[in-house]
N, C-alpha and C positions, 0 to 999 in steps of 0.2 A: 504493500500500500504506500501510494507518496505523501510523505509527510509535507506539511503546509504552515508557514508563520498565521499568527494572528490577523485577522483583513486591517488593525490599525498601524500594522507596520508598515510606510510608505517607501520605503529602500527597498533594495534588491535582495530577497534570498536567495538568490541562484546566480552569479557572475562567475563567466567562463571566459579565457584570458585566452587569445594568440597570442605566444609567448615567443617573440620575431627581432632579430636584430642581432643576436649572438655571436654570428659570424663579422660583420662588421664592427659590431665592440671591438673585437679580436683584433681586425684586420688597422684598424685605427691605431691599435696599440702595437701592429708588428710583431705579434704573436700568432700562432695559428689558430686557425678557426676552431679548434677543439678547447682551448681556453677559454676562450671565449664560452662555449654550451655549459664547461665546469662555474664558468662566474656566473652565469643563469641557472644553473642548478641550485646556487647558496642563494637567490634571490628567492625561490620558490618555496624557501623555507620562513624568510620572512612575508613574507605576503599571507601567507597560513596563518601565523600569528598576528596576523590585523586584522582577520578576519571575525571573530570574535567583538573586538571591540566597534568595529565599522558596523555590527549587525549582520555580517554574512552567514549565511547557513550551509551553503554549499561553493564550493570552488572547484568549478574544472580546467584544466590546463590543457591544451594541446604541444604533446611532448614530441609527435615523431608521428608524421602522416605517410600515408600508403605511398604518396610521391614522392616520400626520401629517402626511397631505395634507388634513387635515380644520382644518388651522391655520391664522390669517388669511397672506393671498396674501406681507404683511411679512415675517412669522416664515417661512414656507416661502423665500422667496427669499433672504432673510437666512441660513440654513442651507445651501441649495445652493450660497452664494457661499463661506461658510465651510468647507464638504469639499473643494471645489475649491484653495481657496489654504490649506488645513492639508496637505491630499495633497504638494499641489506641493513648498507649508516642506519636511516631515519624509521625503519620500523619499529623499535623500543622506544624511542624520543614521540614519535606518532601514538606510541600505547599511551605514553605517559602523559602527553598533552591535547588525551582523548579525543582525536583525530579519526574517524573514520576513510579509512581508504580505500576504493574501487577502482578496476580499470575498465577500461571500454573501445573496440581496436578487434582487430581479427588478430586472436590468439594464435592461431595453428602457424600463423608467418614467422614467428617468433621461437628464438631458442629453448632448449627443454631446462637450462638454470633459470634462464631471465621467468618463463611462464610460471617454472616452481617458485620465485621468491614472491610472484605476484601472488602468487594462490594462497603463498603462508602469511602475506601482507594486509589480506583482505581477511584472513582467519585469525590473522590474531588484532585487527581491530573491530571485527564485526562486534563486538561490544559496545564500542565509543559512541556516545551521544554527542559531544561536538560537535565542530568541524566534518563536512562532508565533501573531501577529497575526492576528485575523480581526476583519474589522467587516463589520458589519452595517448594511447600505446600502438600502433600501426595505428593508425585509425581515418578512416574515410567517408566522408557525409555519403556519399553516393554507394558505396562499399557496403556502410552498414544499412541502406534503406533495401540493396540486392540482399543483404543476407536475412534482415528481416523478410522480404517478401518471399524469397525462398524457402524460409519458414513457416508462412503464413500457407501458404501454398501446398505445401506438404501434409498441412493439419486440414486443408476441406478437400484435398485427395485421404484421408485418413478416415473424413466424414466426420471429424472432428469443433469444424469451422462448415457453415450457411454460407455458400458466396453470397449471396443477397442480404446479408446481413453487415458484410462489410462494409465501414464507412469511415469515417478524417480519425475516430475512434479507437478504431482497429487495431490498426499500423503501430502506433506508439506501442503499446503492448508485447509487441516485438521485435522492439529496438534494444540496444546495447544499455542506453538511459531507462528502461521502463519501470525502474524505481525511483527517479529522480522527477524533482518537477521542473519543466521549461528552464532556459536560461531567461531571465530578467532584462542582464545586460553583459554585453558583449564588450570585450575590449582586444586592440589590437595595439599593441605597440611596432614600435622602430618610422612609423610615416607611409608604411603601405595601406592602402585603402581597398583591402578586399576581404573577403573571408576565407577563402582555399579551401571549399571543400569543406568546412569544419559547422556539424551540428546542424545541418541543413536544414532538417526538417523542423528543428527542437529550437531554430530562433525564426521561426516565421512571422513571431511577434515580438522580437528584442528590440533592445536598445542598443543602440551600437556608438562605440567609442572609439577614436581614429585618433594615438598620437603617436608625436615625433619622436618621442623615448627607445630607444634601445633599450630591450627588456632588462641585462643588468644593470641597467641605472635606472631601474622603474621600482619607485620608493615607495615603502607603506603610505607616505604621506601624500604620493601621487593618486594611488589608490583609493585610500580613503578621499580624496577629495572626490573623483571622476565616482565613488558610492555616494557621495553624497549631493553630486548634481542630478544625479537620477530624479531625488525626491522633486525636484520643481518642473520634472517632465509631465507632459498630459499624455495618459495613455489613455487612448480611446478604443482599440480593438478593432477597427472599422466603424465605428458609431458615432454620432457625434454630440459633444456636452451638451447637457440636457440646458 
């Protein structure tokens, strides 16, 4: 079942971050682009911890899209070595600062450590009432709406599922998110103004934020403010103020 804030909380429970610009940090600095993903990695631990006091309830990341396996063989191995031993770090520090953590991403792409540290990371915070961590591991908006309908499809060949009964309703149900509620608001750092593929279906009603920051220099303080503008948006749904 999706848990829900209270209707008089006007911020955002659900802010999901493209987390963009890592390599250019790097590259600014003359260091390689894998420095770069490790000083966004330590950023990702503080922004968890602002989450809490900004009002957040859920944060999802986008860590590593089905398109960046299209990066040289370095950069990709270089990244699997670092989910691996960032999981492993921040699992006990996650239990302790009652972090709930999920992933969401086609598994089966993924190595047999990286997927086992993921499965011990969600088992040993499945407790935590917190923070509700979700990252984003292969993952691809269009990827996961094939592998849900794939699903979906299987179950009214199963006779399981009415096709006539399916509707906007449906779908979500068998998504990679279908425990979590909508993203609220979206944010994108480093100055790109697009989404990639991320959360497709699950922000068709977000709010979306476009800045110039390079994600290691994206401060709790930036954060917290770009939560705190949300509150003076008019979200009208398609509707208009009464």
């Amino acid at each position: 079942m999706v848990e829900t804030l209270p209707k008089d909380n006007c911020g955002p429970q659900h802010v999901a971050i493209i987390m963009d610009g890592n390599g250019r940090w790097a590259t600014q600095r003359g260091r390689p682009r894998l420095f770069g993903h490790h000083a966004g990695a330590k950023r990702v631990r503080e922004i968890v911890e602002a989450c809490p006091e900004a009002g957040v309830k859920y944060l999802t990341i986008f860590a590593f899209s089905t398109e960046n396996w299209k990066r040289t063989q370095v950069e990709v191995a270089g990244l699997m070595s670092l989910f691996r031993r960032y999981i492993f770090k921040e699992m006990q520090a996650f239990v302790k600062e009652n972090v709930r953590v999920r992933f969401i991403g086609d598994r089966p792409g993924l190595d047999d450590k990286l997927r086992a540290l993921m499965d011990e990371a969600e088992e040993l915070t499945s407790h935590c009432t917190g923070t509700n961590l979700t990252i984003a591991l292969n993952y691809g908006g269009r990827d996961e709406v094939a592998r849900a309908t794939r699903r979906l499809a299987q179950d009214v060949r199963a006779g399981k599922l009415d096709p006539d009964s399916v509707d906007e309703e449906t779908l979500p149900r068998y998504l990679d998110t279908h425990v979590l509620p909508d993203p609220d608001l979206v944010i994108r750092t480093s100055g790109e103004a697009r989404i990639s593929n991320f959360l497709l279906w699950q922000s068709a009603y977000a709010e979306y934020e476009f800045v110039d920051t390079l994600w290691p220099d994206f401060s709790p303080e930036e954060f917290a403010r770009l939560v705190g503008q949300y509150g003076g948006r008019e979200r009208r749904f398609g509707g208009v103020k009464p």
